[in-house]
N, C-alpha and C positions, 0 to 999 in steps of 0.2 A: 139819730139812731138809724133813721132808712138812710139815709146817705153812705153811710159806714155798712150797712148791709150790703148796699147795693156795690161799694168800692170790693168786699171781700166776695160776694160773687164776679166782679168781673174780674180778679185779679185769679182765683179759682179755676175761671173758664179759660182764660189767656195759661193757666199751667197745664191744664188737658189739652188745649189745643197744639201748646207745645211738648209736650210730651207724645202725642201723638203725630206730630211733624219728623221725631226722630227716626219713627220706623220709615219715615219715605226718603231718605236720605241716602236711598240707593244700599244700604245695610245688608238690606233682605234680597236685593235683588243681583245678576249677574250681570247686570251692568256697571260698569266702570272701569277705572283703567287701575289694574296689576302690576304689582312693581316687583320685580324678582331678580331670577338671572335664568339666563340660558346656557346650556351645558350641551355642547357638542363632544360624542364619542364618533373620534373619526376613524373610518374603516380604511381610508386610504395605506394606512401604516400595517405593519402584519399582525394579525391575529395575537401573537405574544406580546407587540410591542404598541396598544390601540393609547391613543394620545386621548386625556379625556382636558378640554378647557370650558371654561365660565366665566363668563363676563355679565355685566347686568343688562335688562333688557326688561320693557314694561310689555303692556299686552291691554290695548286698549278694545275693549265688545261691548257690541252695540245689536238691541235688541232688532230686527229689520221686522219682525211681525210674531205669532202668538207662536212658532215654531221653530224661523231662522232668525241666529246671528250673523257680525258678522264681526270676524275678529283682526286686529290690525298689532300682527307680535313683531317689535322692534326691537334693536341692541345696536353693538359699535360695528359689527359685522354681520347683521341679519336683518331682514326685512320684508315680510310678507302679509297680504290681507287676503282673507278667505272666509267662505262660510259654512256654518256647518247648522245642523240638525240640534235641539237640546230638547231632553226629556227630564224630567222631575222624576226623582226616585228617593223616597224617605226625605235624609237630610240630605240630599245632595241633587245636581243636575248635570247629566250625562249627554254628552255630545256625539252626536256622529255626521259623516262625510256628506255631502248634499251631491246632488247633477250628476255630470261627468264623475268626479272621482269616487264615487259611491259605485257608478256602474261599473267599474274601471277597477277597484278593490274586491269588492262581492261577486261581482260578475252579472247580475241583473238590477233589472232598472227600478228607483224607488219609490215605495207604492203600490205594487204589482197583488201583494197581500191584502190589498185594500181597496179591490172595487167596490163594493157596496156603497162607499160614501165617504165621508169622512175620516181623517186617518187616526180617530179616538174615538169613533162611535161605537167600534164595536167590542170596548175594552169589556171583560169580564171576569169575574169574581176576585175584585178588589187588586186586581193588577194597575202597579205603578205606568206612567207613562213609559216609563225605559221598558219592564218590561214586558209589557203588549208591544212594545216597538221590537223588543228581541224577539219575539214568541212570532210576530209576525214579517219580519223583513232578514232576521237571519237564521244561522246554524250555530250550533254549540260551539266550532273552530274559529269563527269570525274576528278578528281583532280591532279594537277600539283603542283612541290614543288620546282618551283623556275625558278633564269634566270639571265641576266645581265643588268644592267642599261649602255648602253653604252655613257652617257652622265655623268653620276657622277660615271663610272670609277670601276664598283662595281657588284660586284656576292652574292646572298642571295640563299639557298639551304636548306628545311626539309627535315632532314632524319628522318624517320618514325621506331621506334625501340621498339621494346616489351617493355624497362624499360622506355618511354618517347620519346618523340618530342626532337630532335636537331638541333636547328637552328642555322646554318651557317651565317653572314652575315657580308663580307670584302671590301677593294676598294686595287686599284694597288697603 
């Protein structure tokens, strides 16, 4: 009888243990690589006559530390890795521009809202990461080109390019 006890507690523990394995399976988190397509609306053509095409393309992120990614979005004709800013917001997490193209988009350099210290220390009364990051680094006109739906599993991202708009948009 303690034999059989002891077989159904380990077999018990081995079902919690696996069952709690599933949540780290990258599920939860915004890392992994995205499989989708990319959608070019090309402005090169006239205004009346904008050529919109799709083709597939994944979008591989990769956490680089507690703030930046870095993202690696590929297809048959598209190819670029870049990093960007993410904030946690409800069920979702919300990306914005790092370095240079941040100062470069907004017009000032980022952080500037955040001598004090830390760029979440001085979140207050129950503001999400994103927005203590709006409230602090921008304006109500600012535009943002993307983020993840952490409930349907999913990463959407404009890239903004001289010959047309490319939109990104994958799930894991």
């Amino acid at each position: 009888m303690k034999k059989r006890n002891i077989l159904i507690f380990s077999i018990l523990t081995l079902l919690i243990i696996a069952c709690d394995k599933t949540d780290d399976l990258n599920v939860n988190s915004i890392e992994g690589i995205y499989y989708g397509t990319i959608s070019i609306e090309s402005s090169l053509k006239s205004n009346t006559n904008a050529e919109l095409i799709s083709s597939l393309a994944s979008a591989e992120v990769i956490k680089l530390n507690d703030e930046q990614i870095q993202v690696h979005c590929y297809g048959s004709e598209f190819d670029t890795t870049f990093m960007l800013n993410y904030f946690e917001h409800n069920d979702s997490v919300m990306v914005c521009l790092t370095g240079d193209d941040f100062e470069h988009m907004y017009g000032h350099i980022y952080g500037v809202g955040h001598m004090s210290g830390g760029m979440m220390i001085d979140k207050q009364n129950g503001e999400t990461e994103w927005i203590h990051h709006m409230n602090d680094e921008h304006i109500d006109v600012d535009e943002h080109f993307g983020g993840f739906d952490m409930m349907q599993h999913s990463f959407g991202y404009i890239f903004k390019i001289k010959d047309g708009d490319y939109h990104f948009q994958g799930t894991k």
